[in-house]
DSSP file (Angstrom, degrees, kcal/mol; ACC not computed):
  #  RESIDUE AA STRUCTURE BP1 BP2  ACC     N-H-->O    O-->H-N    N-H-->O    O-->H-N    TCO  KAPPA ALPHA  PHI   PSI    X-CA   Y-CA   Z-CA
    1    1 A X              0   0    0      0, 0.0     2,-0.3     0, 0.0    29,-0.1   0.000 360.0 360.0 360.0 131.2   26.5  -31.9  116.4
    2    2 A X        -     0   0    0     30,-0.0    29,-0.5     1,-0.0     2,-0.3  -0.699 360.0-123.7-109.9 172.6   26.5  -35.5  115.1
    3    3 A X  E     -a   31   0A   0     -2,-0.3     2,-0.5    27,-0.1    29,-0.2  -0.789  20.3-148.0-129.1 138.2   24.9  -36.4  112.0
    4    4 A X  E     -a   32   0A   0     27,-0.9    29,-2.0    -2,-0.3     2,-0.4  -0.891  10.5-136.6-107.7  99.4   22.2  -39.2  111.6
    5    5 A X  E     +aB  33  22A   0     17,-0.7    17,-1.4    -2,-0.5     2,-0.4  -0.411  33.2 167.4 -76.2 148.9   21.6  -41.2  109.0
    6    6 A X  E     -aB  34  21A   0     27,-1.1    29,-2.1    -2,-0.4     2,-0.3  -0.964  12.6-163.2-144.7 132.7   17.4  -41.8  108.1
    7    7 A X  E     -aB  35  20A   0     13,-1.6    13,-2.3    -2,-0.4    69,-0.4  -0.978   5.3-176.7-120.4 141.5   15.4  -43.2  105.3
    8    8 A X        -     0   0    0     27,-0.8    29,-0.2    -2,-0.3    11,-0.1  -0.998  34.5-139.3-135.4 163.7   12.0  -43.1  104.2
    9    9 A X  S    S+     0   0    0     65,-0.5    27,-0.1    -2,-0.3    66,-0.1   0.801  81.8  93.1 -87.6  -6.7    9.9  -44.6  101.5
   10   10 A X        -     0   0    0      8,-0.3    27,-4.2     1,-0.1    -2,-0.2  -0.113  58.9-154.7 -52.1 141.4    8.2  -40.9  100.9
   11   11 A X  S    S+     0   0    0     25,-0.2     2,-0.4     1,-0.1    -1,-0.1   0.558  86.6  33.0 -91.5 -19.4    9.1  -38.2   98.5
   12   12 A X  S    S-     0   0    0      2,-0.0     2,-0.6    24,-0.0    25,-0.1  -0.875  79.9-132.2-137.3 175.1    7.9  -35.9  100.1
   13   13 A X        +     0   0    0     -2,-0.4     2,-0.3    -3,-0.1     3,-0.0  -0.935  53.7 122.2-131.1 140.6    7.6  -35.2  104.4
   14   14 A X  S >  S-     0   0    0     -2,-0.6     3,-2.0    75,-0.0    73,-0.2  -0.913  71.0 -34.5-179.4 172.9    4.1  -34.1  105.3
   15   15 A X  T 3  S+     0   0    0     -2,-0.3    73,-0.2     1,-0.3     3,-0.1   0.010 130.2  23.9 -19.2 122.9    1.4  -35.7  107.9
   16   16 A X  T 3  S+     0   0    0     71,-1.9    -1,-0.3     1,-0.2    57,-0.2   0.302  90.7 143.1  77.7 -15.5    1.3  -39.8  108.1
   17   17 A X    <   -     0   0    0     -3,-2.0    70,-1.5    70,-0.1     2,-0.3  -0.224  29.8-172.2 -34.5 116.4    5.4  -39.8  106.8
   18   18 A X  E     + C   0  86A   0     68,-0.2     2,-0.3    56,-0.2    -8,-0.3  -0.629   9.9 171.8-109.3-169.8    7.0  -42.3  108.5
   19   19 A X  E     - C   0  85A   0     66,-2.5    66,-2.5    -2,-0.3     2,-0.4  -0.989  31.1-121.8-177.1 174.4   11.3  -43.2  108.5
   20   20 A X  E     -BC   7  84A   0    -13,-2.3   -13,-1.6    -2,-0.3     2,-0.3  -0.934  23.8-153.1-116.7 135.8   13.6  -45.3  110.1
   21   21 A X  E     -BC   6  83A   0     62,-1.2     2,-1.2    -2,-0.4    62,-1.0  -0.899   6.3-143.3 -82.5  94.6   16.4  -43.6  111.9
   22   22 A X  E     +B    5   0A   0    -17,-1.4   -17,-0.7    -2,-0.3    60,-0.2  -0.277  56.6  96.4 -81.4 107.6   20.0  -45.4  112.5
   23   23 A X        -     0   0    0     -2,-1.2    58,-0.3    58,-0.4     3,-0.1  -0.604  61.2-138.8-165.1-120.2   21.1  -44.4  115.6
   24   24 A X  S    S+     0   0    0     -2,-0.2     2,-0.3    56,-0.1    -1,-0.2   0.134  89.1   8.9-132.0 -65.9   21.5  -45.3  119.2
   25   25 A X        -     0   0    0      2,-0.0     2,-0.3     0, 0.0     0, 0.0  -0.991  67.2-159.1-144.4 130.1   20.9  -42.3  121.1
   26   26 A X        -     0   0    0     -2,-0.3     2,-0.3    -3,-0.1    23,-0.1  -0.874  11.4-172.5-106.5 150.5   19.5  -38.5  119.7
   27   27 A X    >   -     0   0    0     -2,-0.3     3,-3.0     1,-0.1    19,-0.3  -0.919  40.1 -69.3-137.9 140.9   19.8  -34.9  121.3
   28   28 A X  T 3  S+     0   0    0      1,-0.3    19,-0.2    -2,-0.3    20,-0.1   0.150 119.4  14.0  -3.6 125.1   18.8  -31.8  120.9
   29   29 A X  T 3  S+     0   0    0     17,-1.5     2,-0.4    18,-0.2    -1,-0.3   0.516  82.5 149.1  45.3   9.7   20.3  -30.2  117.8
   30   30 A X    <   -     0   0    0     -3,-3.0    16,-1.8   -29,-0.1    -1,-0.2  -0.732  46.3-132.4 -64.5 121.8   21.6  -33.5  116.2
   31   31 A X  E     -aD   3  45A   0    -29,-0.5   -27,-0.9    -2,-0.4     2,-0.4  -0.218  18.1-154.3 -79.4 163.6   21.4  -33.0  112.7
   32   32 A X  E     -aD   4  44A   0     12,-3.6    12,-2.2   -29,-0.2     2,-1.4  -0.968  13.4-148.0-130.8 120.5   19.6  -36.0  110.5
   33   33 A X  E     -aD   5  43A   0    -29,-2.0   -27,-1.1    -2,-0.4     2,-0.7  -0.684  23.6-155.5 -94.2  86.8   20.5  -36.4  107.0
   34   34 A X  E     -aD   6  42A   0      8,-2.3     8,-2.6    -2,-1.4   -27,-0.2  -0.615   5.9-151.1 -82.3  96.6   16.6  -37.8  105.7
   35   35 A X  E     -aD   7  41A   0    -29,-2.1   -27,-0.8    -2,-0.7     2,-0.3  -0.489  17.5-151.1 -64.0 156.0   17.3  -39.8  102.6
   36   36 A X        -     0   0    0      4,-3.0     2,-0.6   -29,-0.2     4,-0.3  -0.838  43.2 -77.6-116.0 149.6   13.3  -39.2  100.5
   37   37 A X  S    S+     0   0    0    -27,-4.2     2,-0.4    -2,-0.3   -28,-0.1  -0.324 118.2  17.1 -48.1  98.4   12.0  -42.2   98.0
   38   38 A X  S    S-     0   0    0     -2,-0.6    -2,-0.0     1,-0.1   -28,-0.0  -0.977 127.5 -42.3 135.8-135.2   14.4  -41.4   94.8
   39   39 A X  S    S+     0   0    0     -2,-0.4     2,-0.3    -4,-0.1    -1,-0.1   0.086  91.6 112.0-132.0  56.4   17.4  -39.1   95.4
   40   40 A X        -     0   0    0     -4,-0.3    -4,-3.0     2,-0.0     2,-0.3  -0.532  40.8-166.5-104.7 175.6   16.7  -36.6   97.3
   41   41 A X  E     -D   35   0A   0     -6,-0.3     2,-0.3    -2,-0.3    -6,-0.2  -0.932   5.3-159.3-166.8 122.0   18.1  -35.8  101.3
   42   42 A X  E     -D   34   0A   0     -8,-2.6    -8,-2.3    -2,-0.3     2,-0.8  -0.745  11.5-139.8 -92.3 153.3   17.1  -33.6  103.5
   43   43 A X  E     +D   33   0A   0     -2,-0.3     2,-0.3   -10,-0.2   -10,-0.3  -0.899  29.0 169.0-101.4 111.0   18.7  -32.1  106.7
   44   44 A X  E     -D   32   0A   0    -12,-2.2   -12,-3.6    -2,-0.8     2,-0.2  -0.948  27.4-122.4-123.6 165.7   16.5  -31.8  109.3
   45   45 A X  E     -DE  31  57A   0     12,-1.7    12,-1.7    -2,-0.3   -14,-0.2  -0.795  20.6-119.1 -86.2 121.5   17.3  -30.8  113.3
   46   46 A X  E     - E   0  56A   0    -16,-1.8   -17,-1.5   -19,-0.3    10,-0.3  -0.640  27.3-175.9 -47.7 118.3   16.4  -33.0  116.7
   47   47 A X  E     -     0   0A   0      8,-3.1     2,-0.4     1,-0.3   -18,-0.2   0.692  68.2 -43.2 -21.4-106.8   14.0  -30.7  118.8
   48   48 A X  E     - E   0  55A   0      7,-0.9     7,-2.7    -3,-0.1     2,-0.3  -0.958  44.7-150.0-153.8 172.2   14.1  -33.0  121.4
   49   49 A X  E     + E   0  54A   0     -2,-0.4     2,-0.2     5,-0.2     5,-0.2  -0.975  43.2 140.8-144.8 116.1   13.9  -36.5  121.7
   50   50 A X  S    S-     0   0    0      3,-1.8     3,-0.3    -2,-0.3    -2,-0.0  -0.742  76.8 -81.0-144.7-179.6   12.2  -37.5  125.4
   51   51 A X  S    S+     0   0    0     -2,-0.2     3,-0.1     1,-0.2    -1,-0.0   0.703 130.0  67.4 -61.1 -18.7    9.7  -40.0  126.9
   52   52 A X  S    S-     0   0    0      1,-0.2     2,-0.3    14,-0.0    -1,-0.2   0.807 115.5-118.2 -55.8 -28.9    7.0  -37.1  125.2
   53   53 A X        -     0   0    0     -3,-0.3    -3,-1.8    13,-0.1     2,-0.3  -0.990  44.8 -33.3 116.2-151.1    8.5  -38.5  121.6
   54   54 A X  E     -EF  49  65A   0     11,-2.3    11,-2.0    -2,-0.3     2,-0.5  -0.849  40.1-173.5-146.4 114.0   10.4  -36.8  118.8
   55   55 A X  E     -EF  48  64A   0     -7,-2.7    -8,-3.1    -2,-0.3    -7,-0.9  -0.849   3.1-172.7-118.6 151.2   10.5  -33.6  117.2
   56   56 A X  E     -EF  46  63A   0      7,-2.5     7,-2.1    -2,-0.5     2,-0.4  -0.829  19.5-137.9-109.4 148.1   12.4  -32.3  114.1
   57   57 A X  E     -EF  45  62A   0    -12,-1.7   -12,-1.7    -2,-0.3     2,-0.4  -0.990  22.3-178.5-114.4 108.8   12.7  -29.0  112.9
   58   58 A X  E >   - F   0  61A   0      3,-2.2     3,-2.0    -2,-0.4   -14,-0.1  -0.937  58.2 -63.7-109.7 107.1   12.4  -28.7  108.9
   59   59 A X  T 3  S-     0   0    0     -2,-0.4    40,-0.5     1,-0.3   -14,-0.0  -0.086 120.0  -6.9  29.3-100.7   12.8  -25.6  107.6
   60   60 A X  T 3  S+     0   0    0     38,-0.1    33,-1.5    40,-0.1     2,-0.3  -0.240 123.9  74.9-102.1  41.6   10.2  -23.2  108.8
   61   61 A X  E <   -FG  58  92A   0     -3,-2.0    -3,-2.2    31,-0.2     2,-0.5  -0.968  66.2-142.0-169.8 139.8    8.2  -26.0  110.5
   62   62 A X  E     -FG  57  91A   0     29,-1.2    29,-1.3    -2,-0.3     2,-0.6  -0.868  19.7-158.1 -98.2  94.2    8.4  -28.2  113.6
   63   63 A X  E     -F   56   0A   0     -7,-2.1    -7,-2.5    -2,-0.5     2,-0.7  -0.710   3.1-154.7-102.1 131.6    7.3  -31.8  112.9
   64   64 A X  E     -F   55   0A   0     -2,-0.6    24,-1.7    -9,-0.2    25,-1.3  -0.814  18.5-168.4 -80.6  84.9    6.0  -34.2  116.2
   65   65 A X  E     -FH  54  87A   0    -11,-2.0   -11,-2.3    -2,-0.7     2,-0.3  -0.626  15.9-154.5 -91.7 163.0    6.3  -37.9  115.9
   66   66 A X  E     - H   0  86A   0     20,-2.8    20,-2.0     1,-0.3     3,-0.2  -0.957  42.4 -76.2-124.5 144.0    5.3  -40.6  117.5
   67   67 A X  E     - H   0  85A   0     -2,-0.3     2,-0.8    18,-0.2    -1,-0.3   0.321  59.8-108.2   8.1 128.6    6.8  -44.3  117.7
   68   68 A X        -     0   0    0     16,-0.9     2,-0.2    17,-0.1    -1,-0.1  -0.845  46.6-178.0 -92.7 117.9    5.9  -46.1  114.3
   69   69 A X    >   -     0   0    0     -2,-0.8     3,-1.5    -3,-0.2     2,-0.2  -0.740  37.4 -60.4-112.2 177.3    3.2  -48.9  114.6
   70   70 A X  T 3  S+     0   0    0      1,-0.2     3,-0.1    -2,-0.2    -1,-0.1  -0.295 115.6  27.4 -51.5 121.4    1.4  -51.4  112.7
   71   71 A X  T 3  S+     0   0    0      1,-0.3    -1,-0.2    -2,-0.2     2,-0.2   0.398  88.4 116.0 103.2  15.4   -0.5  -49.7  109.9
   72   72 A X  S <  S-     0   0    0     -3,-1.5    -1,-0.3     1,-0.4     3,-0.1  -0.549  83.0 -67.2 -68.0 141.7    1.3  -47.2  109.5
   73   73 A X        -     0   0    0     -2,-0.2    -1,-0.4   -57,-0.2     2,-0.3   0.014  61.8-103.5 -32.4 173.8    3.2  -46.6  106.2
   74   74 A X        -     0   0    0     -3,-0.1   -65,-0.5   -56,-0.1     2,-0.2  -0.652  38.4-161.5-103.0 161.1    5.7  -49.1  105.8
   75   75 A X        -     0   0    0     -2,-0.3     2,-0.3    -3,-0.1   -67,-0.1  -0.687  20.4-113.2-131.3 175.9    9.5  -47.8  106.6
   76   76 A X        -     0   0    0    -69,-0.4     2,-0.5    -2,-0.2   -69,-0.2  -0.913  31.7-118.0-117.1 136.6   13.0  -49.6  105.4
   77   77 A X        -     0   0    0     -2,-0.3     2,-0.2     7,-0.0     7,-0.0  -0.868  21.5-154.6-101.5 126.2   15.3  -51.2  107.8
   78   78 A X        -     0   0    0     -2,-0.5     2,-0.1     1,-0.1     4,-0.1  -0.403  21.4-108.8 -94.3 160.4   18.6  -50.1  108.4
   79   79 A X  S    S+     0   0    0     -2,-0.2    -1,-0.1     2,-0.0     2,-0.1  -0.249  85.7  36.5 -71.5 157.8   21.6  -52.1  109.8
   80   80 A X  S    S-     0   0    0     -2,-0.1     2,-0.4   -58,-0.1   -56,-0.1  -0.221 114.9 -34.3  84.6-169.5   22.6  -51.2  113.2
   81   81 A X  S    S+     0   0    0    -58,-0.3   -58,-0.4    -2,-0.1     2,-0.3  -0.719  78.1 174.0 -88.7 128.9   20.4  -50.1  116.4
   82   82 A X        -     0   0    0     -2,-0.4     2,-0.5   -60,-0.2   -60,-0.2  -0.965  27.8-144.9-153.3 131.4   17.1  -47.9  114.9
   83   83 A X  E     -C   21   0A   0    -62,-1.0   -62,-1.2    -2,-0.3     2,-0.3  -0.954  12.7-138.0-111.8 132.1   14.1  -46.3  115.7
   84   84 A X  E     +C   20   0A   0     -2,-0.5   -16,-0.9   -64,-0.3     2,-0.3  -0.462  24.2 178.4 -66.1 133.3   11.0  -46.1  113.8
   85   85 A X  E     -CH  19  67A   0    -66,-2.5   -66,-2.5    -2,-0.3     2,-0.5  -0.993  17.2-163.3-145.8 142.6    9.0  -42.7  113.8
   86   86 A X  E     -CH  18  66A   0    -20,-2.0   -20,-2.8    -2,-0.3     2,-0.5  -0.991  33.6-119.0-137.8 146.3    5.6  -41.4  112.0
   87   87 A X  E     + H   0  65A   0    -70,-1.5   -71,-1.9    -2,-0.5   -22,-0.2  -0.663  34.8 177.0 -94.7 119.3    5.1  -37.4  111.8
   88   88 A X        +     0   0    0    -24,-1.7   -23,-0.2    -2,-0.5    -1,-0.2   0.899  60.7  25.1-104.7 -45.8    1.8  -36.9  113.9
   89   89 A X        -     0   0    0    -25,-1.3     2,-0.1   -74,-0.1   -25,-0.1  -0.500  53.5-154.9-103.9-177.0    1.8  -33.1  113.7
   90   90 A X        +     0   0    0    -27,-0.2     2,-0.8    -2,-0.1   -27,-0.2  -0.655  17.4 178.5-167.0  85.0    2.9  -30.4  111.8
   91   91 A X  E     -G   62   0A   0    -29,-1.3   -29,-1.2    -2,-0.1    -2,-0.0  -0.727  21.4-140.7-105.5  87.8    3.4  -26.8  113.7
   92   92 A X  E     -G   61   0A   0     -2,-0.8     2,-0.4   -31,-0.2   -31,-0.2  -0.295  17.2-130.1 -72.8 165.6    4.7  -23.8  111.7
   93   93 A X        -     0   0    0    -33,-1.5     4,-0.2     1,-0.1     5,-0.2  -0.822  27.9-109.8-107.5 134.0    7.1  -21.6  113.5
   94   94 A X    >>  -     0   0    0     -2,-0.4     4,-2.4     2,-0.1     3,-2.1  -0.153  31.0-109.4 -72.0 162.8    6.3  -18.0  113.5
   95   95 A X  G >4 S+     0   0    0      1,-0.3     3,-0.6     2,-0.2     2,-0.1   0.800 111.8  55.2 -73.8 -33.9    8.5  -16.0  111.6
   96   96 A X  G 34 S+     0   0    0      1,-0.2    -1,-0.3     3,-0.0    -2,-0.1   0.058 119.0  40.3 -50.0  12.2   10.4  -14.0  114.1
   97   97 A X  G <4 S+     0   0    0     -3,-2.1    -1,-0.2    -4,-0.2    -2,-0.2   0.373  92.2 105.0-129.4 -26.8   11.3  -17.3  115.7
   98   98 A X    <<  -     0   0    0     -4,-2.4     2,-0.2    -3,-0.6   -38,-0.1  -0.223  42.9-178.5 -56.3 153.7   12.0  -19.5  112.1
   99   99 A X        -     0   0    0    -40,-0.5    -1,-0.0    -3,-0.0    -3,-0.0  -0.733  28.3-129.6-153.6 102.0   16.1  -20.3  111.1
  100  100 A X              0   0    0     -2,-0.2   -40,-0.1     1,-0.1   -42,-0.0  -0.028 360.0 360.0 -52.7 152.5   16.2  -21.9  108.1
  101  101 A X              0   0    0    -58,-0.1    -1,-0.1   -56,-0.0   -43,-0.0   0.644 360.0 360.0-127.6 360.0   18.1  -24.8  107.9
């Protein structure tokens, strides 16, 4: 699984979060190392990453983004090839399906 770097200006990931992701290309179960505003990092998991958009899996909860546009928080730009992303949903996974990560 290859590992992702990501930043965002947030402390916390919830609804309207946005982040920058450096990478080229994501798959399924590519892990993301999500620096948060201070010094915390999180791990989250690639769902999937299609023409539908992009979802990560965070702990017991599956979060949906879409594309980052204008007026949306503002994100940090990384060096290299990047995409922009803002977390549009927020789905918890029932518990006989959850694996923490």
């Amino acid at each position: 699984m290859p590992h992702h770097r990501a930043v965002t200006n947030s402390r916390d990931i919830g609804h309207g979060t946005a982040f920058t992701i450096q990478s080229g290309a994501l798959r399924g179960q590519d892990v993301i190392d999500l620096k948060l505003a201070g010094d915390g990092i999180i791990e989250v998991i690639v769902e999937y990453f299609n023409a539908s958009g992009l979802a990560i899996r965070l702990n017991d909860a599956i979060c949906k983004c879409r594309p980052w546009r204008m007026g949306d928080a503002d994100v940090n730009r990384l060096s290299g090839t990047i995409s922009s992303w803002t977390i549009e949903q927020i789905l918890e996974i029932p518990a006989d399906e959850a694996v923490s990560v």
